[in-house]
C-alpha positions in Angstrom: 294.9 75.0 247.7 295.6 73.8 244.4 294.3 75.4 241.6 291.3 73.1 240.6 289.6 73.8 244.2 290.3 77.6 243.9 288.4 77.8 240.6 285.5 75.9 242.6 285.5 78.1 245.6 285.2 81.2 243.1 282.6 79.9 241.5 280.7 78.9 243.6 280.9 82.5 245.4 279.9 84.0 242.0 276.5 81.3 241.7 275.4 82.5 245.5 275.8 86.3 244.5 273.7 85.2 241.8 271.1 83.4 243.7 270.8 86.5 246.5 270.1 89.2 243.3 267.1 87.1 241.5 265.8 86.7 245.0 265.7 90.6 245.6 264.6 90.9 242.2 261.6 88.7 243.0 260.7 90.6 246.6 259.5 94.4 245.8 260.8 96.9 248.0 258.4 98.8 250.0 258.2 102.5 248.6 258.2 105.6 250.3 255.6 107.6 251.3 255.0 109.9 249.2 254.9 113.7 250.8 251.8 116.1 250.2 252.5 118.6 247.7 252.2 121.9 249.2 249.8 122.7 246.4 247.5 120.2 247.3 247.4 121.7 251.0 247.3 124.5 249.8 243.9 123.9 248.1 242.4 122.2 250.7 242.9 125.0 253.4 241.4 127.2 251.1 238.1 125.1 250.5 238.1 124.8 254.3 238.3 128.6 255.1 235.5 129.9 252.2 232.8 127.4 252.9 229.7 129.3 254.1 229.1 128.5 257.8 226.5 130.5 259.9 227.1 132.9 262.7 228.9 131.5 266.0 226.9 129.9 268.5 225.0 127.2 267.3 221.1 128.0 266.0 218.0 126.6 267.3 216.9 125.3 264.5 220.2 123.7 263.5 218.6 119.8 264.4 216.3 120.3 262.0 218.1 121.8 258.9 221.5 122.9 257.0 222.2 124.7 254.6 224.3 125.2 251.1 225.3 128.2 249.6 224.0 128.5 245.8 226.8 130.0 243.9 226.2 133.6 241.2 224.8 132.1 237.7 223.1 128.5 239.5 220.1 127.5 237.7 217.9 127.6 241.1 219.9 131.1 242.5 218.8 132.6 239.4 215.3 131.8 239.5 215.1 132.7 243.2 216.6 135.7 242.7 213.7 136.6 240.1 211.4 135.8 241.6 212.5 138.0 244.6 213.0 141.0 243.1 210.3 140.4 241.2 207.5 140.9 244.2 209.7 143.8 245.6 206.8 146.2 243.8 205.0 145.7 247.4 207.4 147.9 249.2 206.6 151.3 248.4 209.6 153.7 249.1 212.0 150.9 249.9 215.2 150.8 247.6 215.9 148.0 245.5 217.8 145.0 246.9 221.2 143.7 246.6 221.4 140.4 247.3 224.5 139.2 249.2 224.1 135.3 249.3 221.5 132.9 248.7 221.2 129.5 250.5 219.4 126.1 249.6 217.9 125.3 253.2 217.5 121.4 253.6 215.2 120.3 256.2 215.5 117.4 258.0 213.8 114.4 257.8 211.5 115.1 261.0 210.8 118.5 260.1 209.6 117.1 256.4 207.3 114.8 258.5 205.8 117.0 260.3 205.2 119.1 257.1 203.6 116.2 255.5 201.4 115.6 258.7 200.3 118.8 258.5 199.1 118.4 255.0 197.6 115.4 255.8 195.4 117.0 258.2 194.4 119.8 255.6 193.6 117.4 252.9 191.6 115.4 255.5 189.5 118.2 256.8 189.7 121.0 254.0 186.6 120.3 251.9 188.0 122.5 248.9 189.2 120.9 245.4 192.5 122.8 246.2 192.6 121.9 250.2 191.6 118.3 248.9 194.3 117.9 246.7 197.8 118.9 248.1 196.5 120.9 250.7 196.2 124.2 249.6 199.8 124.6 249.5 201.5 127.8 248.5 204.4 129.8 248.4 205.4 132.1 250.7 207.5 134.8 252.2 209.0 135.5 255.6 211.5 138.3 256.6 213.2 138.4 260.4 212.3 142.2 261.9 215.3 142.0 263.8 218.3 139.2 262.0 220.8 140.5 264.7 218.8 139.0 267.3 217.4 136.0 265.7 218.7 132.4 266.3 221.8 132.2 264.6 222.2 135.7 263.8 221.8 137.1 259.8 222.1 133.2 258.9 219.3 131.5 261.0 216.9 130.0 258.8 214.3 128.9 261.5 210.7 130.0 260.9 209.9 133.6 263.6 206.4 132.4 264.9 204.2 134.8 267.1 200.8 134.2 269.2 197.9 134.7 268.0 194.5 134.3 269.7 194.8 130.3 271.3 197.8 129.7 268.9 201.4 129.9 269.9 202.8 128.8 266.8 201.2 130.8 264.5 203.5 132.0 261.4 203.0 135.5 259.6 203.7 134.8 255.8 203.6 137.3 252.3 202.5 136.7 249.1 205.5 138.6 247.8 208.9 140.1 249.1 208.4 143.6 249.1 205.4 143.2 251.4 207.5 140.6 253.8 210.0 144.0 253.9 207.3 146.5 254.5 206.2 144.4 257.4 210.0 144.7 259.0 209.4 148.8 258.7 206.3 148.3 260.9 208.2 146.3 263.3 210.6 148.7 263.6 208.1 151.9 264.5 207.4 152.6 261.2 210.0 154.1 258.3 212.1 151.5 256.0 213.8 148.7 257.2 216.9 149.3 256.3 220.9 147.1 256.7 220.9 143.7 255.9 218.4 141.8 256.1 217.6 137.7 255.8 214.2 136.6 254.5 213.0 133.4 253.6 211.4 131.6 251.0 209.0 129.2 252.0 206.6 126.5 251.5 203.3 126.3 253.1 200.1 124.6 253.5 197.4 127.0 254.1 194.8 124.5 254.0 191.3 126.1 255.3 191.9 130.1 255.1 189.6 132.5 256.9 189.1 135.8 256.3 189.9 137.9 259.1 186.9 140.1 259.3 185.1 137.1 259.1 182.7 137.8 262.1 181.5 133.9 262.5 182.7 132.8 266.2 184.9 130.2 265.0 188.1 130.3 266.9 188.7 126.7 268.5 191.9 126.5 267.3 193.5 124.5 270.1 190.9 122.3 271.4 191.0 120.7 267.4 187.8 121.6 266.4 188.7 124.7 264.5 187.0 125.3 261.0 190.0 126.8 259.7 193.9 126.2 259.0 195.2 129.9 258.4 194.1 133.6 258.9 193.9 136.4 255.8 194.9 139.5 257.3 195.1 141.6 254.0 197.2 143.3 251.5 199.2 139.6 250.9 199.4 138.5 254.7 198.6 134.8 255.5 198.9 133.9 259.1 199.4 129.3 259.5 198.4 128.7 262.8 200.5 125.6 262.8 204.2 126.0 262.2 204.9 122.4 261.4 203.0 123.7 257.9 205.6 125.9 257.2 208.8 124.2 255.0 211.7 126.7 254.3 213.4 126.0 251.3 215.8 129.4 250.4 217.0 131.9 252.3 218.1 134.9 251.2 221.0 137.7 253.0 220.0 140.8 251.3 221.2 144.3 252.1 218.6 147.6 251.2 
């Protein structure tokens, strides 16, 4: 090979190494994955194991609501909280309260529903400017006599209902905490309810109220017909004869 064709041979070697780098340069090489920092995981276990879950075993209730844990200085914990302590004047001889957690309780769509029907039924047969207008609706208190034993344990936020006359469903609420509380003590045999405790924050539509030494023979509640939507017992107790007009909206883990 004579010199002339050598110097073509090597060039020509040197214009395809040229061609085969712009054409990498033009097609990106795929990058590697990158690997979660351990950080990161780190984090994420964490936000895993301290989100507030109730107590094993899955409540009753649990089709119907959830619930979020409201953190120390929220806007709405804070106002619950007054409120709370607040009505715990009713109680006489009970300590004061420490709350432990507080929970926003969201309902579910069906249960809002049947809330709403409920008012609806007030509004159409209460005959009151208050019944008229949003039903007579109220808020009220509930506290479990016996949280170990309820559905879901400490954390169950379904509403306790109780018979009463032809209702099944009827619902014993308080005007304030502290008599919710004293209510427990009588559950219990008398004494102070002591331990923790759950209690619930509720709304309700009392709609037509009756007294209940109200000695008129008006107790039709189940064929329909009844003149009345809920029962005054005295000293702050309402019992709704229809649980579907009783909303929770807080509940509170306190300990006494």
């Amino acid at each position: 090979m004579d010199a002339v064709a050598y110097a073509q041979q090597a060039r020509r070697k040197k214009m395809g190494r040229e061609r085969d780098r712009r054409r990498e340069a033009r097609e990106p090489r795929p990058r590697p994955k990158k690997k979660p920092k351990p950080m990161a995981m780190a984090k994420e276990a964490a936000g895993a194991l301290f989100m507030p879950s109730p107590a094993p075993g899955p409540p009753v209730s649990s089709a119907f609501l959830t619930m979020a844990e409201l953190p120390e200085g929220h806007s709405s914990r804070r106002v619950v909280e007054l409120i709370f302590s607040s009505g715990w004047g009713g109680a006489s001889g009970a300590p004061e309260p420490s709350v432990e957690a507080l929970f926003r309780v969201h309902s579910a769509s069906r249960a809002v529903a049947r809330f709403e029907e409920a008012r609806a039924a007030a509004r159409a047969h209460g005959a009151a400017a208050r019944c008229g207008a949003d039903g007579n609706e109220m808020m009220r208190f509930q506290c479990r006599s016996s949280p170990a034993d309820a559905p879901g344990g400490v954390f169950g936020a379904g509403v306790a209902t109780c018979r009463l006359g032809a209702s099944a469903s009827a619902v014993r609420t308080f005007a304030c905490s502290g008599a919710a509380h004293a209510s427990v003590a009588g559950a219990c045999g008398g004494g102070t309810a002591t331990g923790r405790r759950a209690m619930l924050v509720c709304r309700v539509i009392a709609g037509r109220v009756r007294p209940a030494n109200d000695p008129s023979p008006r107790h039709a509640h189940a064929s329909g017909a009844a003149a009345y939507d809920s029962i005054d017992m005295g000293n702050g107790e309402l019992v709704v004869l229809d649980s579907r007009a009783v909303l929770p909206c807080f509940l509170i883990i306190y300990k006494v």
